[in-house]
C-alpha positions in Angstrom: 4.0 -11.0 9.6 3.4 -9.0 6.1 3.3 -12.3 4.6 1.3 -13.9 6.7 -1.3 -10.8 6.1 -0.6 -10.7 2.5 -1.5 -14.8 2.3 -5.0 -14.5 3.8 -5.5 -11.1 2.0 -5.3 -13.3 -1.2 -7.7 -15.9 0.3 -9.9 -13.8 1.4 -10.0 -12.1 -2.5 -10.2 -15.1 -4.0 -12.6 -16.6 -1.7 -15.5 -13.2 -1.7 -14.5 -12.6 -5.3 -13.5 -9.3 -5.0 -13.3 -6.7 -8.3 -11.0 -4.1 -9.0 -13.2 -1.6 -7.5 -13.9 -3.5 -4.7 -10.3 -3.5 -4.0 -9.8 0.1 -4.8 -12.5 1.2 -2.2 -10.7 -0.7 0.0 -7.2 0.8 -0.6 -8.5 4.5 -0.8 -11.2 4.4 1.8 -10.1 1.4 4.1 -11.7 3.0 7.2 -15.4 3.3 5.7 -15.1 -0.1 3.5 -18.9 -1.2 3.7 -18.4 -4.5 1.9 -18.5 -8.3 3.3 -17.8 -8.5 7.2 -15.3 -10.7 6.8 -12.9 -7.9 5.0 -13.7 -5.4 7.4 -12.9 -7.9 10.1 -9.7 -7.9 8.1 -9.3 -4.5 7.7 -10.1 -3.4 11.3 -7.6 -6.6 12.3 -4.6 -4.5 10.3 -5.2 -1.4 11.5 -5.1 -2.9 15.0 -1.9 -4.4 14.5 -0.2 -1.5 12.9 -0.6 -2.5 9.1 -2.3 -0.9 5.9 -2.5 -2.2 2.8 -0.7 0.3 0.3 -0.6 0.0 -3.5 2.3 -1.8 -5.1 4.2 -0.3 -7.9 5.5 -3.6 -9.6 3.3 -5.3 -11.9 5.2 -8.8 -11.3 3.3 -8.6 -7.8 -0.3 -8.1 -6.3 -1.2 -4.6 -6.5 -2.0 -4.3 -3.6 0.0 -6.0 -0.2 0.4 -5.6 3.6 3.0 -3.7 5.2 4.0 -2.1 8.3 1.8 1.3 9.3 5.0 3.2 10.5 3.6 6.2 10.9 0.4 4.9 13.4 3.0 2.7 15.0 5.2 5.6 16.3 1.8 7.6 17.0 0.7 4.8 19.2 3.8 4.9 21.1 3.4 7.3 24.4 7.0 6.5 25.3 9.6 6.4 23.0 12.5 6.7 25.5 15.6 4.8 24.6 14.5 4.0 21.4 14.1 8.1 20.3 16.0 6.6 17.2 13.6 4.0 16.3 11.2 6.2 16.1 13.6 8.3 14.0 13.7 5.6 11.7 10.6 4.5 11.3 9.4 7.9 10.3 12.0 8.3 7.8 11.0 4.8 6.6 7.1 6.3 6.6 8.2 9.4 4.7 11.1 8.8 2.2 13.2 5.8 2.8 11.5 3.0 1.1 13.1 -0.7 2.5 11.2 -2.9 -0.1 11.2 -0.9 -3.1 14.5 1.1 -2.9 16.1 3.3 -5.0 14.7 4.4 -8.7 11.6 2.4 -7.9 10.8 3.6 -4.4 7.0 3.8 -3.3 7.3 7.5 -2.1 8.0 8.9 -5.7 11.1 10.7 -4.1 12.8 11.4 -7.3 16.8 10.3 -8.0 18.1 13.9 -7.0 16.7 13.8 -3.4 18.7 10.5 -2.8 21.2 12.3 -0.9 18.8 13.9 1.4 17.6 10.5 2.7 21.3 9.0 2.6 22.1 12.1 4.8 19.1 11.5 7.2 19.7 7.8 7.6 23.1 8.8 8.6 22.3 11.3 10.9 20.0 8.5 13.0 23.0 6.5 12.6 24.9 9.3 14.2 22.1 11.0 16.6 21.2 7.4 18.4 24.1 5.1 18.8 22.4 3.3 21.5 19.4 2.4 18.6 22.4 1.5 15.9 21.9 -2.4 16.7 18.5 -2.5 17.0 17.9 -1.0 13.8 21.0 -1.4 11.0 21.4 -4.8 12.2 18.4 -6.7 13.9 15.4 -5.3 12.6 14.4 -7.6 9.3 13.2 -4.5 7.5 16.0 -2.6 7.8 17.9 -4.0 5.4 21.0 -2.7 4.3 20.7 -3.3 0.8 18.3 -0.7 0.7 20.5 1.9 1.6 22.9 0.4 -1.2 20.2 0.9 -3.5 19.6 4.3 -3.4 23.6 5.1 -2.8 23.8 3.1 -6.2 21.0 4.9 -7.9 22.2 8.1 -6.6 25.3 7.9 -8.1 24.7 6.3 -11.3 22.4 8.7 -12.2 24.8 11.0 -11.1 27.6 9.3 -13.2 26.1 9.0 -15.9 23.0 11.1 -16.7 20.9 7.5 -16.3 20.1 5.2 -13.7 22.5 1.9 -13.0 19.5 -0.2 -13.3 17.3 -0.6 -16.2 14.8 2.2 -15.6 12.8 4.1 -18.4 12.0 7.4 -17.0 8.9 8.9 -19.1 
Protein backbone atom coordinates (compact mmCIF):
# COMPACT_ATOMS: atom_id res chain seq x y z
CA UNK A 1 0.00 0.00 0.00
CA UNK A 2 3.18 2.40 0.72
CA UNK A 3 3.94 2.06 -2.79
CA UNK A 4 0.86 2.53 -4.12
CA UNK A 5 0.79 5.92 -1.96
CA UNK A 6 4.31 6.73 -2.74
CA UNK A 7 3.34 6.30 -6.90
CA UNK A 8 0.51 8.88 -6.92
CA UNK A 9 2.46 11.08 -4.36
CA UNK A 10 4.97 11.41 -7.24
CA UNK A 11 2.20 12.06 -9.84
CA UNK A 12 0.62 14.30 -8.00
CA UNK A 13 4.28 16.36 -7.58
CA UNK A 14 5.02 16.15 -10.81
CA UNK A 15 1.62 16.82 -12.06
CA UNK A 16 0.95 20.49 -9.50
CA UNK A 17 4.63 21.18 -9.78
CA UNK A 18 5.42 21.26 -6.41
CA UNK A 19 8.83 23.13 -4.97
CA UNK A 20 10.95 22.18 -2.22
CA UNK A 21 9.06 24.38 0.09
CA UNK A 22 5.88 23.32 -1.07
CA UNK A 23 6.99 19.92 -0.01
CA UNK A 24 8.46 20.95 3.19
CA UNK A 25 5.16 22.61 4.40
CA UNK A 26 3.67 19.66 3.66
CA UNK A 27 6.02 17.34 5.64
CA UNK A 28 6.25 19.71 8.70
CA UNK A 29 2.77 21.05 8.84
CA UNK A 30 0.72 18.24 6.90
CA UNK A 31 -2.48 18.98 8.92
CA UNK A 32 -2.72 22.92 8.01
CA UNK A 33 -1.27 22.39 4.28
CA UNK A 34 -3.24 25.20 2.48
CA UNK A 35 -1.98 24.41 -1.02
CA UNK A 36 -3.95 22.80 -4.21
CA UNK A 37 -7.14 20.62 -3.12
CA UNK A 38 -6.05 17.85 -4.71
CA UNK A 39 -2.94 17.35 -2.13
CA UNK A 40 -4.97 17.99 0.75
CA UNK A 41 -7.35 15.49 -0.60
CA UNK A 42 -4.23 13.43 -0.45
CA UNK A 43 -3.07 14.31 2.67
CA UNK A 44 -6.46 14.02 4.55
CA UNK A 45 -6.70 10.45 2.35
CA UNK A 46 -3.28 9.30 4.38
CA UNK A 47 -4.10 10.32 7.48
CA UNK A 48 -7.44 8.43 7.13
CA UNK A 49 -5.77 5.41 6.30
CA UNK A 50 -3.13 5.39 8.90
CA UNK A 51 -0.14 6.84 6.85
CA UNK A 52 2.26 10.04 6.96
CA UNK A 53 4.67 10.98 4.87
CA UNK A 54 8.05 11.20 6.85
CA UNK A 55 11.34 12.43 5.46
CA UNK A 56 13.74 9.93 3.99
CA UNK A 57 17.37 9.80 4.91
CA UNK A 58 18.87 8.31 1.68
CA UNK A 59 19.58 10.48 -1.04
CA UNK A 60 19.30 7.49 -3.74
CA UNK A 61 15.43 7.89 -2.97
CA UNK A 62 12.65 10.61 -2.80
CA UNK A 63 13.00 12.65 0.20
CA UNK A 64 10.08 12.27 1.09
CA UNK A 65 7.75 8.70 0.96
CA UNK A 66 4.67 7.05 2.53
CA UNK A 67 4.74 4.79 5.31
CA UNK A 68 2.72 3.27 7.91
CA UNK A 69 1.42 5.89 10.90
CA UNK A 70 2.11 3.25 13.70
CA UNK A 71 1.61 5.32 16.39
CA UNK A 72 -2.23 6.73 15.21
CA UNK A 73 -2.83 3.14 14.13
CA UNK A 74 -2.50 1.66 17.67
CA UNK A 75 -4.31 5.05 19.05
CA UNK A 76 -7.19 4.32 16.77
CA UNK A 77 -7.47 0.89 18.15
CA UNK A 78 -10.11 0.74 21.22
CA UNK A 79 -9.52 -2.94 21.50
CA UNK A 80 -6.28 -4.35 21.30
CA UNK A 81 -7.16 -7.74 22.99
CA UNK A 82 -5.38 -10.71 21.57
CA UNK A 83 -3.16 -8.82 19.67
CA UNK A 84 -1.65 -6.80 23.09
CA UNK A 85 1.67 -7.72 21.25
CA UNK A 86 0.94 -6.09 18.04
CA UNK A 87 0.41 -3.25 19.52
CA UNK A 88 3.69 -3.90 21.40
CA UNK A 89 5.36 -3.94 18.19
CA UNK A 90 4.07 -1.42 16.40
CA UNK A 91 5.05 1.10 18.99
CA UNK A 92 8.49 -0.15 19.25
CA UNK A 93 8.49 0.09 15.32
CA UNK A 94 7.00 3.91 15.91
CA UNK A 95 9.72 4.68 18.53
CA UNK A 96 13.05 2.92 17.82
CA UNK A 97 12.96 -0.14 15.73
CA UNK A 98 13.16 1.13 12.19
CA UNK A 99 12.11 -2.02 9.50
CA UNK A 100 13.08 -0.07 6.28
CA UNK A 101 16.10 1.76 7.29
CA UNK A 102 17.74 -0.54 9.93
CA UNK A 103 20.71 -0.46 11.75
CA UNK A 104 23.54 2.51 11.39
CA UNK A 105 21.03 4.20 9.03
CA UNK A 106 17.81 3.98 11.05
CA UNK A 107 15.26 6.96 10.71
CA UNK A 108 14.96 7.42 14.55
CA UNK A 109 18.71 8.58 14.96
CA UNK A 110 18.91 5.86 17.78
CA UNK A 111 22.65 5.80 17.91
CA UNK A 112 24.82 2.21 17.52
CA UNK A 113 25.13 1.89 21.47
CA UNK A 114 21.36 1.71 22.07
CA UNK A 115 21.12 -1.26 19.62
CA UNK A 116 20.87 -3.58 22.41
CA UNK A 117 18.09 -1.84 24.06
CA UNK A 118 15.85 -2.42 20.98
CA UNK A 119 17.22 -6.03 20.37
CA UNK A 120 16.23 -6.58 24.02
CA UNK A 121 12.66 -5.10 23.61
CA UNK A 122 11.95 -6.95 20.39
CA UNK A 123 12.76 -9.99 22.28
CA UNK A 124 10.82 -9.34 25.11
CA UNK A 125 7.46 -9.03 22.64
CA UNK A 126 8.77 -12.12 21.31
CA UNK A 127 8.75 -13.49 24.78
CA UNK A 128 5.63 -11.37 26.45
CA UNK A 129 3.09 -12.43 23.46
CA UNK A 130 3.63 -15.85 22.07
CA UNK A 131 0.16 -15.92 20.81
CA UNK A 132 1.25 -12.55 18.42
CA UNK A 133 4.78 -14.45 17.46
CA UNK A 134 3.20 -15.52 14.00
CA UNK A 135 1.38 -12.67 13.18
CA UNK A 136 4.25 -10.48 13.58
CA UNK A 137 7.94 -12.28 13.02
CA UNK A 138 6.48 -14.13 10.34
CA UNK A 139 3.33 -12.78 8.43
CA UNK A 140 3.41 -9.21 8.63
CA UNK A 141 5.50 -7.81 5.36
CA UNK A 142 7.04 -5.15 7.44
CA UNK A 143 8.34 -7.09 9.96
CA UNK A 144 11.08 -8.29 8.36
CA UNK A 145 13.66 -10.16 9.85
CA UNK A 146 16.44 -8.77 8.21
CA UNK A 147 15.93 -5.79 10.15
CA UNK A 148 16.60 -7.24 13.27
CA UNK A 149 19.87 -8.71 11.54
CA UNK A 150 20.77 -5.43 10.81
CA UNK A 151 20.96 -3.84 13.89
CA UNK A 152 22.37 -7.29 15.63
CA UNK A 153 25.09 -6.76 12.88
CA UNK A 154 25.68 -3.17 13.47
CA UNK A 155 25.64 -3.65 17.07
CA UNK A 156 28.27 -5.86 17.14
CA UNK A 157 30.52 -4.62 14.52
CA UNK A 158 30.75 -1.57 16.00
CA UNK A 159 31.19 -3.26 19.02
CA UNK A 160 33.96 -5.45 17.46
CA UNK A 161 35.71 -3.21 16.03
CA UNK A 162 35.38 0.45 17.07
CA UNK A 163 33.45 0.94 13.41
CA UNK A 164 30.45 -0.11 11.81
CA UNK A 165 30.30 -3.51 9.44
CA UNK A 166 28.88 -1.43 6.78
CA UNK A 167 30.36 1.41 5.07
CA UNK A 168 29.22 4.27 7.33
CA UNK A 169 31.12 7.67 7.90
CA UNK A 170 30.15 8.93 11.12
CA UNK A 171 30.79 12.86 11.27
Amino acid sequence: MSELFNSSFKNLRVEHQLNKTDLEEIYLNPNHYQGQAEIVEFIELLRREGFQIIESSFKHQSRFQIRPDYYSVVKGVDDWREFEGVAAYFSLIDDKFDVYYPGIDNMHAIPWYEFDDILLELETIYETYPESRNLIFRSMPFSRLFATKWYLNDYLARNATGNCGRIFKEN
